[in-house]
N, C-alpha and C positions, 0 to 999 in steps of 0.2 A: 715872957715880955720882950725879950733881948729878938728873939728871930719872927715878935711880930715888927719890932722895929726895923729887922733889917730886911723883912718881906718888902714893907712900906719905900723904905728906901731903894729898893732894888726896882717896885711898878713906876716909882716916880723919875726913875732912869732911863727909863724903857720910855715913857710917856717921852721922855726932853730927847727922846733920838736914839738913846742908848741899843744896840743891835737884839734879837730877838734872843739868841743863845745865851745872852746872859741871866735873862729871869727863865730861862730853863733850865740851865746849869744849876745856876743860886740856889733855883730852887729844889734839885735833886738831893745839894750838898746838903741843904736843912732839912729835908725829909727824913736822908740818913743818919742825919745827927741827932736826932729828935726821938729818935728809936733806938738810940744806941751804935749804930753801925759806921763802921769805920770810913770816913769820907771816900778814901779811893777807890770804894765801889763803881763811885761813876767814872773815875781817869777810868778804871776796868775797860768799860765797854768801848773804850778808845781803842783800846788792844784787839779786842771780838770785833769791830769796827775794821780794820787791817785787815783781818783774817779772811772776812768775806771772801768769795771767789767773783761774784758777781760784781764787786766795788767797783774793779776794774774797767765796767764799760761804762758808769758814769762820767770820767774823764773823757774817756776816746769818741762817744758819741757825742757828746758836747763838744769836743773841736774840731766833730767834720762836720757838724751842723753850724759851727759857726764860718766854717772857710766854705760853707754852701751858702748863707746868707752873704756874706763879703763879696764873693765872686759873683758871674753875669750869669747864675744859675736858674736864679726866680724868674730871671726875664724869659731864657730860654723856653723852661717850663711853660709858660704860659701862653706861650707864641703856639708851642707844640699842641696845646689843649683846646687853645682857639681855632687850630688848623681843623682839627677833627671835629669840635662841639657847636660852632662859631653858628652852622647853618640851621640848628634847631631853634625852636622858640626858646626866651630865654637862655638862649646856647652861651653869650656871653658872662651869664651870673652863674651857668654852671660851672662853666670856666672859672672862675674865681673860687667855688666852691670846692672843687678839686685841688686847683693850684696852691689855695693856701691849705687844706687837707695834710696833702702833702709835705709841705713845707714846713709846718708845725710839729707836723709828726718826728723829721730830721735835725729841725731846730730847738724843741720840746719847748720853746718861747711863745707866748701869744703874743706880747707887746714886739719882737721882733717881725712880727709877719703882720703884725698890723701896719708897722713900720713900713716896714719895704716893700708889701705887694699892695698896703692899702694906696700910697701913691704913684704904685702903677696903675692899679687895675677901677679907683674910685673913680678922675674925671673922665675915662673911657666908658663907662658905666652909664656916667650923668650924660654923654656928651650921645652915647647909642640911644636914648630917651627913656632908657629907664626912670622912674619916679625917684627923686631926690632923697626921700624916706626911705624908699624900698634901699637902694644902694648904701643908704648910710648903715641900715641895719644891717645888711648882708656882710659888710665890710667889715661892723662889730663884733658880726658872729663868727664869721670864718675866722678871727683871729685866733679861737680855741679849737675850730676844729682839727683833728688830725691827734686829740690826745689819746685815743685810743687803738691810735695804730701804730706799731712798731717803727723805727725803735724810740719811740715816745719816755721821754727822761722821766715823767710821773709813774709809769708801768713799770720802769725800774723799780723805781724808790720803793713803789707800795709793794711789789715783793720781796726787796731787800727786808725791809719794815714788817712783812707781814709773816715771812720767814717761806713763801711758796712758791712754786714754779715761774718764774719770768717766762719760761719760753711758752705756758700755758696761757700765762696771759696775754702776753704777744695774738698766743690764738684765738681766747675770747674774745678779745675785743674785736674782732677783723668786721664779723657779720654786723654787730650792734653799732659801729662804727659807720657803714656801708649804708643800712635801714636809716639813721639819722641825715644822711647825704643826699639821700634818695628823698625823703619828706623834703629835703631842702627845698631837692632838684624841682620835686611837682611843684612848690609853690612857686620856683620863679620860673618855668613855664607858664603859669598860669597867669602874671603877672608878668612875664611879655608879652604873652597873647593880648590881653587886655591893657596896655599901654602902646600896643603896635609898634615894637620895636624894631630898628632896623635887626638884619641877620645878612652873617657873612654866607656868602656862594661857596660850596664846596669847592676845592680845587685841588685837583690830584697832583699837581706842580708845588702849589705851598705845603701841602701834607708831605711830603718826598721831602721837600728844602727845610720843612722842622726839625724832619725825624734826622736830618743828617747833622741840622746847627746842636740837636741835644742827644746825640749818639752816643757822647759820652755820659749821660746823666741818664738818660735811660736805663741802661740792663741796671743799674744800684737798686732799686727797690728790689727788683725783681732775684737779684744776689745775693741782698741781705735778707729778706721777709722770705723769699721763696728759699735759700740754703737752712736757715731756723726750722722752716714747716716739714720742709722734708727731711731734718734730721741730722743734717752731713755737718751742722756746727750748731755749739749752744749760741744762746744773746749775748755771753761776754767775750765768744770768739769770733762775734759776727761784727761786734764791735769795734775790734784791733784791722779785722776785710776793710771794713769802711772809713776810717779815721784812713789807714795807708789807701785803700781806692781814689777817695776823695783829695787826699795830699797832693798824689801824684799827679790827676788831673787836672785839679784849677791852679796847682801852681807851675807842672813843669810842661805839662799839654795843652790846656785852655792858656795860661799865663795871666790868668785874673787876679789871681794872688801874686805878688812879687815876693820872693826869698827873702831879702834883704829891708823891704820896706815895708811889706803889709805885715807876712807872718809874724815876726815879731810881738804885734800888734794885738793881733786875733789870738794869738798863743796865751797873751797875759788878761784877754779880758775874757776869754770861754773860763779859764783857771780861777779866775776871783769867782766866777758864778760856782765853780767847782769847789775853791776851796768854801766859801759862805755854808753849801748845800752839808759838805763835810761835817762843819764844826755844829752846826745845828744839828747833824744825824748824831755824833756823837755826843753831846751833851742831853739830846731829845730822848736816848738809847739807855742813859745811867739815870733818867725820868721814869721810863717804861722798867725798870727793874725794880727801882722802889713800888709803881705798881701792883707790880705782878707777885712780887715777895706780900705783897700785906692782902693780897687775894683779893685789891680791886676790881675786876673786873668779875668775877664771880660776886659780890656784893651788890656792884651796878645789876647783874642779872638779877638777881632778888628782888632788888628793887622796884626795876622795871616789869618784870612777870608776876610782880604784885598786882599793877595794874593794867597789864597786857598781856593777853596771856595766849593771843594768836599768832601766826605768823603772818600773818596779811596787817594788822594793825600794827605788827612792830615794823613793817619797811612802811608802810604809811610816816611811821615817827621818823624812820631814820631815815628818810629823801629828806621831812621835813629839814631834820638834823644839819645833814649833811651840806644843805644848800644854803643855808646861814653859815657854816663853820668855814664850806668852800668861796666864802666871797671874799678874806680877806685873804693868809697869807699862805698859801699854799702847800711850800715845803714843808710848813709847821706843822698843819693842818693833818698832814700824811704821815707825819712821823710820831705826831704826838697823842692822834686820835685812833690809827687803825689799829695799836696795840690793844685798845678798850674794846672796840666795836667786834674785831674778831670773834674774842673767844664769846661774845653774847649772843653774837648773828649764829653761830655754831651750836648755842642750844635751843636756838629755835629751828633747825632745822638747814638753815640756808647754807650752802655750797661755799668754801673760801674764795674759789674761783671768782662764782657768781656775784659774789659781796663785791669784788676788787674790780668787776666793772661796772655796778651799781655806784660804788664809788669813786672812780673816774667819770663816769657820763653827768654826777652831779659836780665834779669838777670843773669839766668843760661849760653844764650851763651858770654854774656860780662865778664864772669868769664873766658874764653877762646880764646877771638877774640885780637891777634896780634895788638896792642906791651902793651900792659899796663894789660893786664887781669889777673886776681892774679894766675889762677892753672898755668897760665904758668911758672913762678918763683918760685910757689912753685913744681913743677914736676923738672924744673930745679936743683934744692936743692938738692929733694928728692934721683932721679935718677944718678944723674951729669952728666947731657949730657947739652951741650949747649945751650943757649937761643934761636939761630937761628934753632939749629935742632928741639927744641921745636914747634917752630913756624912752620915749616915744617908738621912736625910729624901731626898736629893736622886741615891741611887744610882740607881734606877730610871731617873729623867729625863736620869739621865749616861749610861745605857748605848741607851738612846732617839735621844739626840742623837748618840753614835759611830756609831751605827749609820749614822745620816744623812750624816754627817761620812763614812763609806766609802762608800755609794752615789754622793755629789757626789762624790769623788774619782776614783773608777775610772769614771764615767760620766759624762765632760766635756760630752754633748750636753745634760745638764740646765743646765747654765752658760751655754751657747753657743749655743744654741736663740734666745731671743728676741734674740740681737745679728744670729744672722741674717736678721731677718723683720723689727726693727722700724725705724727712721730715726734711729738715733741714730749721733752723728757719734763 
């Protein structure tokens, strides 16, 4: 009676604001106590938590993705993308589909890149004659893309969480990532076509005058994602290249960052996102032990392969799953659920790999799937257009992205293709 009271008392904490890690926490401590086991089971995994190897690039890539949003990076970027894409049909929405790609990926934030390239790149958008729908949607969606490419702070987590290769998934995601970009791309070709958009003139002067204003922001992808692929460093030493790459440029070579006035700044708000992710990993971590010690996830299996007993009908349930679970808090969501899903996706056959961009690409569209997905509130904000027209605005690109979301599913060699060929450990 005592620990249904204080269950109670701990949802109704949570409901008035109360942080998420406390009814995780709470509720590790009463699981272990209910069974006899000595509460500092869960302080434990705070220790095992330290130990990681990989912990390390969660901090570093969060503060060079945040002194790349700070600085005049995104603008660059974009300019450079327009230069090249600008004279296709649609060339301007692929531009944006790129640019926030990109930028997501380095940021691992959706609502930052809604932020910052939505009100660069929306009234440019509206203003080239694209349809006022079509742009709002695009602007919703792009704020998640780029979760599936390196070095993408979700891709971390669920291999920290899932206990498997970061630098494998780095590489699975590359193609499934690229095919989602590409369906983008055709529709908004097809939708400039059909709204007769104006299109920039090529011009070998501004393509030259991009490439020189983002000289420095160029070779980074291609340093971090291309030194992981081929071997010469894992993701958490690719991480410490880009944190000092990035430092050194927008603070002491661009100068967009000021020493003295920004850093400071950007230093103490990447770290709150850092420490938050932390305190939820470990308290979400002495949760997943109580789990795993009472042979939860072997039970779920039972359960489940009581009434399913294929493996085409069990990712049928867990897209379903996964795309309600991915609407609301994300980091929870990774930390709390992939320790379950794992070992059950494993007796049906499916690949860890494979699972971990299944469940990222539901990620990504959970960030936009009608009524709870965050770009949509945050597009709301941003733009101030109504919740419903939000909703609207972004069917198309929801039923675009399911689409994708079934091919990567049932077609695990898009996943699993580049871990076979490339060097990553």
């Amino acid at each position: 009676m005592t620990y249904i009271i204080i269950g109670i008392a701990i949802l109704l904490l949570v409901l008035l604001g109360e942080p998420v890690f406390i009814l995780i926490g709470a509720g590790g401590l009463l699981l272990f106590k209910s069974i006899g086991v000595n509460t500092s089971a869960v302080i434990v995994e705070l220790y095992r938590l330290a130990s990681l190897p990989a912990l390390i690039a969660i901090p570093l890539f969060t503060f060079a993705g945040y002194l790349l949003a700070e600085s005049q990076a995104p603008r660059r970027l974009v300019r450079l993308a327009q230069a090249f894409f600008g004279w296709m049909p649609g060339g301007l929405a692929i531009v944006s589909l790129i640019s926030t790609a990109i930028f997501t990926a380095f940021t691992g934030a959706s609502g930052v890149t809604i932020v910052a390239l939505g009100g660069l790149l929306y009234p440019v958008l509206v203003k080239e004659s694209y349809p006022e729908m079509f742009s709002t949607g695009l602007m919703t969606t792009s704020g998640s893309l780029g979760l599936l490419f390196p070095p993408s702070l979700p891709i971390i987590l669920y291999g920290i969480v899932a206990g498997i290769s970061i630098d494998k998934l780095f590489a699975a995601g590359v193609i499934p990532g690229i095919l989602l970009i590409v369906m983008l791309s055709i529709y908004s070709v097809y939708t400039g076509v059909k709204s007769n958009v104006k299109r920039q003139a090529f011009s070998i002067r501004e393509a030259l005058s991009s490439i020189k204003e983002a000289g420095w922001e160029i070779p980074l992808p291609f340093v971090i994602i291309g030194g992981i692929y081929a071997g010469i460093f894992t993701a958490t030493e690719a991480s410490a290249v880009m944190a000092f790459y990035v430092f050194v440029v927008e603070v002491f070579i661009r100068g967009d960052v000021k020493f003295f006035r920004d850093l400071p700044r950007i230093t103490k708000k990447s770290m709150m996102l850092v420490g938050a992710i932390f305190v939820v990993l470990g308290t979400a971590l002495g949760l997943t032990s109580y789990l795993i010690d009472q042979q939860i996830p072997t039970l779920l299996f039972q359960i489940i392969h009581k009434y399913v007993s294929s493996q085409l009908a069990f990712l049928i349930l867990l897209n379903l799953f996964l795309l309600v679970i991915n609407m609301v808090e994300i980091f929870s969501a990774i930390i709390i659920v992939v320790p379950l899903i794992v070992p059950v996706a494993m007796q049906y056959g499916i690949n860890p790999i494979h699972l971990g961009i299944i469940f990222l690409l539901n990620l990504e569209i959970g960030y936009m799937l009608p009524p709870l997905g965050l770009n949509l509130f945050i597009s709301s904000l941003r733009f101030e257009k109504d919740i419903v027209k939000i909703y609207r605005a972004v069917l198309p690109f929801l039923a675009i992205a399911l689409l994708a979301l079934f091919m990567v599913t049932y077609l695990p060699d898009l996943s699993l293709f580049l871990t076979r060929i490339m060097k990553v450990q």
